[in-house]
C-alpha positions in Angstrom: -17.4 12.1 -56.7 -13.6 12.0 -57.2 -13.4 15.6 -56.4 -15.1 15.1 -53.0 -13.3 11.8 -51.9 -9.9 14.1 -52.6 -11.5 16.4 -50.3 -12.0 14.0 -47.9 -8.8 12.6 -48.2 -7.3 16.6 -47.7 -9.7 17.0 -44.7 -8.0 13.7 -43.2 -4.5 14.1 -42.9 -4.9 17.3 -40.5 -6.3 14.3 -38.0 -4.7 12.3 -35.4 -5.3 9.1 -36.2 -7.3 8.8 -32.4 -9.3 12.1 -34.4 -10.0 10.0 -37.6 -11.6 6.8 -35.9 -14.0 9.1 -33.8 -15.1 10.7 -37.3 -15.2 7.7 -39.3 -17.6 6.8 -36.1 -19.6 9.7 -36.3 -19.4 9.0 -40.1 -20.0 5.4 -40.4 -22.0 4.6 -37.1 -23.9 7.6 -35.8 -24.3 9.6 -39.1 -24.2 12.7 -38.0 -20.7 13.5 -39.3 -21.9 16.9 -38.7 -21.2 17.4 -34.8 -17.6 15.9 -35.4 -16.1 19.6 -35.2 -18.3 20.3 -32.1 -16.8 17.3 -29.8 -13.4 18.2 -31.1 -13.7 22.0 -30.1 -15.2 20.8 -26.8 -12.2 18.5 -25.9 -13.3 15.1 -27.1 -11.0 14.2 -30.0 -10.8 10.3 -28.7 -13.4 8.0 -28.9 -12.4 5.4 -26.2 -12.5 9.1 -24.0 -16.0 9.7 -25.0 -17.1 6.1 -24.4 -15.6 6.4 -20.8 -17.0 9.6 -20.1 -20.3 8.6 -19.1 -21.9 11.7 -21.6 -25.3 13.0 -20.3 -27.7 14.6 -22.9 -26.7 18.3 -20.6 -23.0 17.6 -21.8 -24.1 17.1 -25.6 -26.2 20.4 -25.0 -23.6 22.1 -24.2 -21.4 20.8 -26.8 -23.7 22.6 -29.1 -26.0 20.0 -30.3 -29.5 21.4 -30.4 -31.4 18.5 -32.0 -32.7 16.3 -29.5 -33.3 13.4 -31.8 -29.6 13.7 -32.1 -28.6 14.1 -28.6 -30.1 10.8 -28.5 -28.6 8.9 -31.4 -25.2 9.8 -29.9 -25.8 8.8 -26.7 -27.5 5.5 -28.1 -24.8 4.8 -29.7 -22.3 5.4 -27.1 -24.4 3.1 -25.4 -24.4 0.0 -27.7 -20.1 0.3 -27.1 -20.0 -0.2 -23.7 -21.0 -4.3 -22.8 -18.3 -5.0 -26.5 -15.6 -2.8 -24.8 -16.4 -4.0 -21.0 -16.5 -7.7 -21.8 -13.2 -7.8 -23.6 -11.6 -6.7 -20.1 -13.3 -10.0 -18.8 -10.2 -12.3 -17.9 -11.3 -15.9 -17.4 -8.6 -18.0 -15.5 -7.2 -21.4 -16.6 -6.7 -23.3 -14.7 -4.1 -26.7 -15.7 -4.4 -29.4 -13.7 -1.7 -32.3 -14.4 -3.7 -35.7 -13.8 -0.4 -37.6 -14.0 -1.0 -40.3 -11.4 1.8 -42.8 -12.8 4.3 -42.2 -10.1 4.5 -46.3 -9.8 
C-alpha cells in the first residue's frame, strides 16, 4: 500500500493542479479513474471546462469511452454539478433602507 500511494504521489506532480482536481473527480466522484487519460488526450484537462461544455454521450464516444454504463455515469455526474455551480452565480441584492425619521 505504501508503494502504490508513492506511486500516486509520482503520477501527481506531472499535473496541473486544474489536471489533479479533474482526476481526484474522476477518482473520488465518478470512479472511473480510468478514462482520466482519455479526456486529457482529448483536450479536457479542467473540470470547470467540462462542466460548461454541455458533453453529449457522441463527445464521450469519441473520447474513447466504449462502455455505455459509463458514458452515463460521467454524464450523470456532470449533471449533479451544474444547479451547485449555477446557484452560487445567483446574486441577491440588499437593499438598506435607513428608517431614521427623527429629523425633529
Amino acid at each position: 500500500q505504501q508503494q502504490q500511494q508513492q506511486q500516486q504521489k509520482e503520477i501527481r506532480r506531472g499535473l496541473t493542479a486544474k489536471q489533479q482536481l479533474f482526476k481526484t473527480w474522476m477518482d473520488m466522484v465518478v470512479h472511473l479513474p480510468q478514462y482520466f487519460q482519455l479526456f486529457v488526450d482529448a483536450g479536457y484537462e479542467d473540470l470547470t471546462y467540462v462542466e460548461n461544455m454541455q458533453l453529449t454521450e457522441q463527445d464521450l464516444i469519441q473520447i474513447g469511452i466504449e462502455k455505455r454504463g459509463h458514458r452515463q455515469k460521467i454524464l450523470q455526474e456532470i449533471k449533479k454539478m451544474k444547479p451547485k455551480s449555477n446557484n452560487d452565480q445567483i446574486i441577491t441584492p440588499v437593499i438598506i433602507t435607513n428608517n431614521d425619521n427623527n429629523d425633529n
